[in-house]
DSSP file (Angstrom, degrees, kcal/mol; ACC not computed):
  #  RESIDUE AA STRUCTURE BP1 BP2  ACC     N-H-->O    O-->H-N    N-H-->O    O-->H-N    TCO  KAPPA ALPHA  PHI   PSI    X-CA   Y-CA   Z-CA
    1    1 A X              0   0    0      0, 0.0     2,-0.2     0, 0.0     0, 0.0   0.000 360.0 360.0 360.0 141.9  -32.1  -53.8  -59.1
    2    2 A X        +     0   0    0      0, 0.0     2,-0.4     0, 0.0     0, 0.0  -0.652 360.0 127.8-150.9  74.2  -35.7  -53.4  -57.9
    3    3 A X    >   -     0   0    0     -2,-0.2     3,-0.9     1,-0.1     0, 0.0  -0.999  61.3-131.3-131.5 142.1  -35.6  -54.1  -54.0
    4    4 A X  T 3  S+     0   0    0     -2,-0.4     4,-0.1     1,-0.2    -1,-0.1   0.930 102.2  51.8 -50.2 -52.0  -37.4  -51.0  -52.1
    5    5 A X  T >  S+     0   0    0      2,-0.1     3,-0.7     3,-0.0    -1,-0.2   0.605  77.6 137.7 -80.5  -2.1  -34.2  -50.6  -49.4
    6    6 A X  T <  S+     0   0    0     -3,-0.9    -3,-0.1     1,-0.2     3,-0.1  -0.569  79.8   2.2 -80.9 130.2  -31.4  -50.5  -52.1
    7    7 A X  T 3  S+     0   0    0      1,-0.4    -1,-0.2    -2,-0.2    -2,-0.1  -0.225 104.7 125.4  54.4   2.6  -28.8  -47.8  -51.4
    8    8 A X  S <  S-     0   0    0     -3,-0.7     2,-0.4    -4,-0.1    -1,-0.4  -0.255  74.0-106.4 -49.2 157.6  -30.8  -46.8  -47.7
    9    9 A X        -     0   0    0     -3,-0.1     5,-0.1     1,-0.1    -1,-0.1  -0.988  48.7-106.0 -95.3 110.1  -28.8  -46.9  -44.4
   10   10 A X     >  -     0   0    0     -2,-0.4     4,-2.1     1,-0.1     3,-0.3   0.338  28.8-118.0 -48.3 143.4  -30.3  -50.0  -43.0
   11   11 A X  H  > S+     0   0    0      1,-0.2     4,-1.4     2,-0.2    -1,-0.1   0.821 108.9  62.1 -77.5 -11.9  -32.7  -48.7  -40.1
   12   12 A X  H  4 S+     0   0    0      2,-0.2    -1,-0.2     1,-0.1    -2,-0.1   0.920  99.9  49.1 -85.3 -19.6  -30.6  -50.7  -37.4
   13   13 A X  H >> S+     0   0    0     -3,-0.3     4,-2.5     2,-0.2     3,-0.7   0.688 106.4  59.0 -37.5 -63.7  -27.7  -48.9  -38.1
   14   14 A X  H 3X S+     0   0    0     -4,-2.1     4,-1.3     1,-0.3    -2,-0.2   0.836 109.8  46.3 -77.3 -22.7  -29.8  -45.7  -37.7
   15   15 A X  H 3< S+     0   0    0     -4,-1.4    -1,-0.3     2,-0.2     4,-0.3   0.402 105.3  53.9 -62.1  -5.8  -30.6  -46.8  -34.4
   16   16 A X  H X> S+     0   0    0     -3,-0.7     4,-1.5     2,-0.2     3,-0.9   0.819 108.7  51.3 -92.3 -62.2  -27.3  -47.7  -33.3
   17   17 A X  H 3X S+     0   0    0     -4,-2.5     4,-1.9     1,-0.3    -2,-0.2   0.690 108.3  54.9 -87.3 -26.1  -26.0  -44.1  -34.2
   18   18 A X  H 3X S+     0   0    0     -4,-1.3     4,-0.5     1,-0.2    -1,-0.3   0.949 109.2  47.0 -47.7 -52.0  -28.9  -42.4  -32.2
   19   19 A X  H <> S+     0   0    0     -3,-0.9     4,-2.0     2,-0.3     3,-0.4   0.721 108.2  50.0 -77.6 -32.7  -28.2  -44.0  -29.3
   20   20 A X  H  X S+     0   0    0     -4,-1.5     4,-1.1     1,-0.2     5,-0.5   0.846 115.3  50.9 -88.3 -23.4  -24.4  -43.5  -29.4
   21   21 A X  H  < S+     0   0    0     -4,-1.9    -2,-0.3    -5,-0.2    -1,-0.2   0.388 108.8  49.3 -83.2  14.6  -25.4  -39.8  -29.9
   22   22 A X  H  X S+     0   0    0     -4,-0.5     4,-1.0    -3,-0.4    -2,-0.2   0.820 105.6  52.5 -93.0 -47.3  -27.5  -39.8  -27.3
   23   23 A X  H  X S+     0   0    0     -4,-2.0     4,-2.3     1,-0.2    -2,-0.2   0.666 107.1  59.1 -66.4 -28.4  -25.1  -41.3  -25.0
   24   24 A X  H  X S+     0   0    0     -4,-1.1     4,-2.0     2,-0.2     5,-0.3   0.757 105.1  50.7 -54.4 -58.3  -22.6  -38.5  -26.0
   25   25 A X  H  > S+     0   0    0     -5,-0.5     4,-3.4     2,-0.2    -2,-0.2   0.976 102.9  55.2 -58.8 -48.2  -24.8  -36.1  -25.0
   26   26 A X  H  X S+     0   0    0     -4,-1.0     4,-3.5     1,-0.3     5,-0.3   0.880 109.0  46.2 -71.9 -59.7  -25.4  -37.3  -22.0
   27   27 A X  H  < S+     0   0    0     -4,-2.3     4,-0.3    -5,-0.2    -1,-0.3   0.728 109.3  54.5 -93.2   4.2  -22.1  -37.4  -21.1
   28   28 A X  H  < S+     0   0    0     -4,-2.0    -2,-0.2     2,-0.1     4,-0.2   0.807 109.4  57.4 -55.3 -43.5  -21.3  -33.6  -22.5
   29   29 A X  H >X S+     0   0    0     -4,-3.4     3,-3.9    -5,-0.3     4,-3.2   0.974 107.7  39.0 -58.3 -62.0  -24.1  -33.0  -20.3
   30   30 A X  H 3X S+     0   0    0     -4,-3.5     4,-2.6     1,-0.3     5,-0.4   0.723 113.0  55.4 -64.4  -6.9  -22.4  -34.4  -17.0
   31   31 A X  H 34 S+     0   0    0     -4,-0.3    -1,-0.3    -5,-0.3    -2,-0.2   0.514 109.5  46.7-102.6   4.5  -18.9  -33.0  -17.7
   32   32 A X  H <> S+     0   0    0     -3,-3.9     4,-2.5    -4,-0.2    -2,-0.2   0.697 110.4  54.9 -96.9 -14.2  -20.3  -29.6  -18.0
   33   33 A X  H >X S+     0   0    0     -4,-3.2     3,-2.4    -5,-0.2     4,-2.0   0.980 111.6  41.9 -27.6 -72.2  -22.2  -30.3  -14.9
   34   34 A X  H 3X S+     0   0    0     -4,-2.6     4,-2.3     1,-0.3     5,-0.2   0.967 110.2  55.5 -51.1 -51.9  -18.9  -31.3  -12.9
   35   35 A X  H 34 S+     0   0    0     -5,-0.4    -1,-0.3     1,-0.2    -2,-0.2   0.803 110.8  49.8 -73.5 -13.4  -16.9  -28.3  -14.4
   36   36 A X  H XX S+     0   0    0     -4,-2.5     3,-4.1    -3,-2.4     4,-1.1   0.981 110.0  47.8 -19.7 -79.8  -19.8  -26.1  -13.0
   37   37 A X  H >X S+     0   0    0     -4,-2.0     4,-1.4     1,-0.3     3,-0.6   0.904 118.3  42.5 -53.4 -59.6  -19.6  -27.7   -9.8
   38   38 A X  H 3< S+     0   0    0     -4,-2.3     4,-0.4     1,-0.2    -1,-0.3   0.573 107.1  57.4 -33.0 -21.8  -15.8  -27.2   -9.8
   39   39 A X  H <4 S+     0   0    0     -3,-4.1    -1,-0.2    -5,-0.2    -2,-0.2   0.759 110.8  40.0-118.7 -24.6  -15.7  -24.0  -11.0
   40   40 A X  H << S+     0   0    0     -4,-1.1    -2,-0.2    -3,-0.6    -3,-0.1   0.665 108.2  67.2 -82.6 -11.2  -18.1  -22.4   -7.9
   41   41 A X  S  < S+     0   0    0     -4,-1.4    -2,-0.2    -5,-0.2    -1,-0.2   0.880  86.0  99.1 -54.7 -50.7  -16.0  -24.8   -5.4
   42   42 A X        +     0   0    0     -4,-0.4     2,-0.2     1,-0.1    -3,-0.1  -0.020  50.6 164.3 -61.8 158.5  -13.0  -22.5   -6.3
   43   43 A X        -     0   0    0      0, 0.0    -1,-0.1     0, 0.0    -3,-0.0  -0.600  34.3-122.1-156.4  92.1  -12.1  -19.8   -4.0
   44   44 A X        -     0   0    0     -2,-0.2    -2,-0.0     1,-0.1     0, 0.0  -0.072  33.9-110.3 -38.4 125.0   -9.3  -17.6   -3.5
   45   45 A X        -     0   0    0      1,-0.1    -1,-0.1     4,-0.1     2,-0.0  -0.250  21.9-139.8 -70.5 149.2   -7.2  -17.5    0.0
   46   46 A X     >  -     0   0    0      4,-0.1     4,-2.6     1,-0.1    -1,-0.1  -0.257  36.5 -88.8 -86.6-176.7   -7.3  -14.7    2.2
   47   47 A X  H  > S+     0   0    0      2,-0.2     4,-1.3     1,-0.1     5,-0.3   0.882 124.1  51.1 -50.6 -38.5   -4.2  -13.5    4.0
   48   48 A X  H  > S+     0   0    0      1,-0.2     4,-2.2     2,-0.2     5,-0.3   0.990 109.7  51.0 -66.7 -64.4   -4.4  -15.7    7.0
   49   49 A X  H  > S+     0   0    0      2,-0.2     4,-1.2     1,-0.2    -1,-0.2   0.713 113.7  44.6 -33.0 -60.6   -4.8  -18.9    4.9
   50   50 A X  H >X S+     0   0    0     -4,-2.6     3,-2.6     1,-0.2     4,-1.4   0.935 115.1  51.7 -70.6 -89.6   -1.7  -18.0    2.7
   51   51 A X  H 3X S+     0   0    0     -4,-1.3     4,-2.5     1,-0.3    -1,-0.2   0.634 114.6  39.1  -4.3 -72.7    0.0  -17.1    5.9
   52   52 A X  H 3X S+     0   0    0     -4,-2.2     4,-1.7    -5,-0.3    -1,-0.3   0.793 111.0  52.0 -54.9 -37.0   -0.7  -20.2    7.6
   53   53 A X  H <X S+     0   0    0     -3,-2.6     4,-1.6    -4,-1.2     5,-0.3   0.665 118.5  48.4 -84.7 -17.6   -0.3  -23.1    4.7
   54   54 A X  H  X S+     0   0    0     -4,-1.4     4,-1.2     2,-0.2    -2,-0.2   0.881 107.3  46.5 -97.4 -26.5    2.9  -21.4    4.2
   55   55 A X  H  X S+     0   0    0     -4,-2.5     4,-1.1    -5,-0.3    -2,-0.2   0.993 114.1  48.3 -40.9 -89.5    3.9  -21.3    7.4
   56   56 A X  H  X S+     0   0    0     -4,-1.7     4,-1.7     2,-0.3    -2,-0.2   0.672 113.9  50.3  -6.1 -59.8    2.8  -25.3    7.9
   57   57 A X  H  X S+     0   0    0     -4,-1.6     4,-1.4     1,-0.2     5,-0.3   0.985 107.3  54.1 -80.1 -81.1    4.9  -26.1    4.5
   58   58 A X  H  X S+     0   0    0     -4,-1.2     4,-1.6    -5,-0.3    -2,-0.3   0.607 111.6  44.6 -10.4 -66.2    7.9  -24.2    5.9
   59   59 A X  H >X S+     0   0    0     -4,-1.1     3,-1.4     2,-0.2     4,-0.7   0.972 112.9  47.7 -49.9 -95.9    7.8  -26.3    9.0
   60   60 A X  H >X S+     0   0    0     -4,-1.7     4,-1.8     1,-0.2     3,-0.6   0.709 115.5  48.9 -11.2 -68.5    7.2  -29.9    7.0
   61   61 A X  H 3X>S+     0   0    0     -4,-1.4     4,-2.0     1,-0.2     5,-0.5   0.915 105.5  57.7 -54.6 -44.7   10.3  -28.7    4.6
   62   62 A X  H <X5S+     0   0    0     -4,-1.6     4,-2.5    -3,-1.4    -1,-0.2   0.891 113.7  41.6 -52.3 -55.7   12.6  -27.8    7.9
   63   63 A X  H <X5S+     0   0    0     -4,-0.7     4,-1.8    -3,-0.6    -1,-0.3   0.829 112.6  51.1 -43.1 -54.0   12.1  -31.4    8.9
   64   64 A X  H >X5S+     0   0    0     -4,-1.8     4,-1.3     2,-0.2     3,-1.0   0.990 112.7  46.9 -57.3 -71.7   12.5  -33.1    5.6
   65   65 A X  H 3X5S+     0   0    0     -4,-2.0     4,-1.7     1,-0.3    -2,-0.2   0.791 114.0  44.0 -76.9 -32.5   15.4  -31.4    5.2
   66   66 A X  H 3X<S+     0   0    0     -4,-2.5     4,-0.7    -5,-0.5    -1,-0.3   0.953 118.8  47.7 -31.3 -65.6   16.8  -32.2    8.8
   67   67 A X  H XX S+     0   0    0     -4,-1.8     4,-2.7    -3,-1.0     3,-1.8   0.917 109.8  52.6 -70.8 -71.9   15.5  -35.8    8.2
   68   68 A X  H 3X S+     0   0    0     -4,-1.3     4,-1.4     1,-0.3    -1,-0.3   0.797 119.9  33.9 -41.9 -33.6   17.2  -36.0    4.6
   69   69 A X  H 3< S+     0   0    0     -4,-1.7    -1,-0.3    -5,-0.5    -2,-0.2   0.911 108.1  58.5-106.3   3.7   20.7  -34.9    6.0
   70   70 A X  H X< S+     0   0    0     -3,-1.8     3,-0.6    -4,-0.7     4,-0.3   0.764 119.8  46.8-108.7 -49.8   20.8  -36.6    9.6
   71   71 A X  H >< S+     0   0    0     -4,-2.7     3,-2.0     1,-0.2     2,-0.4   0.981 108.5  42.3 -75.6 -79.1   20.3  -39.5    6.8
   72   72 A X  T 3< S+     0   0    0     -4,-1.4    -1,-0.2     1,-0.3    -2,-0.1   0.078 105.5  70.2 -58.4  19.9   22.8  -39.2    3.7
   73   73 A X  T <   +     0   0    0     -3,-0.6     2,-0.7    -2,-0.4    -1,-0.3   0.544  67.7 110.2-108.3 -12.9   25.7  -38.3    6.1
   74   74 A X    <   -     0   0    0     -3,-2.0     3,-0.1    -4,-0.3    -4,-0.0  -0.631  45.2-172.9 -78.1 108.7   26.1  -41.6    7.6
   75   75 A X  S    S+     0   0    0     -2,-0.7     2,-0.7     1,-0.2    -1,-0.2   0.944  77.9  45.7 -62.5 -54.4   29.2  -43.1    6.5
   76   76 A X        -     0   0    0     -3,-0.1     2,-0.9     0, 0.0     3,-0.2  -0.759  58.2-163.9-107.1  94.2   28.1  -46.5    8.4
   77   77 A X        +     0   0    0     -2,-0.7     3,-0.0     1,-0.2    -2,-0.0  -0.731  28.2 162.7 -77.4 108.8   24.4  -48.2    8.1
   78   78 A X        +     0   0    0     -2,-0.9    -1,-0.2     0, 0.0     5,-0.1   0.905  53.1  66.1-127.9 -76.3   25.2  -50.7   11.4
   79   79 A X  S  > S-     0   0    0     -3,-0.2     4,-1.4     1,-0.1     5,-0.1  -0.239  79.0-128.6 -61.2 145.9   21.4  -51.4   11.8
   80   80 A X  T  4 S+     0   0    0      2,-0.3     4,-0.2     1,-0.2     5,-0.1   0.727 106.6  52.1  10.1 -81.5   18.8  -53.0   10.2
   81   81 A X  T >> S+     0   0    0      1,-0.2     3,-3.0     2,-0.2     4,-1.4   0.982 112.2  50.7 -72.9 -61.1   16.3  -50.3   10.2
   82   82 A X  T 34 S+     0   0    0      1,-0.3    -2,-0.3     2,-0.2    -1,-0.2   0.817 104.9  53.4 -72.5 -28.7   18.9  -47.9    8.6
   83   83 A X  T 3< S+     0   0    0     -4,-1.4    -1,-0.3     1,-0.2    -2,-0.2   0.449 110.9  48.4 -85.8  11.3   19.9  -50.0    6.0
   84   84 A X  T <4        0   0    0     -3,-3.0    -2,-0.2    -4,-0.2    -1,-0.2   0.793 360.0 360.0 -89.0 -32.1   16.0  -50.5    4.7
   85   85 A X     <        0   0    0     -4,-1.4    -1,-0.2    -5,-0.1    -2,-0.1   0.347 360.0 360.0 -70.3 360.0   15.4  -47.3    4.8
């Protein structure tokens, strides 16, 4: 065979495969961005915080669980609204 480009990687080809490694890049780039930005966002809670969110969750559960048994104890769903529920 005596053509110049025989056994070459066609030059569109090598442009395709820049481009998808640039685009690669590009998004390595933004996802170490974000996990920066994520990673100085974090913060450990002081006592009050803890205190409080536990507090707060402790109240919510006391309700649910009110809600939950006020609910599965009724032998007779006689309304509507209690039998969608």
């Amino acid at each position: 065979m005596k053509k110049r480009d025989y056994g070459r990687v066609p030059r569109y080809l090598q442009e395709n495969k820049e481009k998808i490694e640039n685009e690669y890049n590009i998004i390595k780039e933004m996802q170490n961005r974000n996990a920066e930005e994520e990673a100085r966002m974090k913060r450990f809670l002081n006592e009050d915080e803890t205190t409080a969110l536990r507090e707060g969750l402790n109240k919510k559960l006391e309700v649910l669980k009110r809600e939950y048994a006020n609910f599965t104890h009724k032998a007779v769903f006689d309304t509507l609204v209690v039998k969608n529920r």
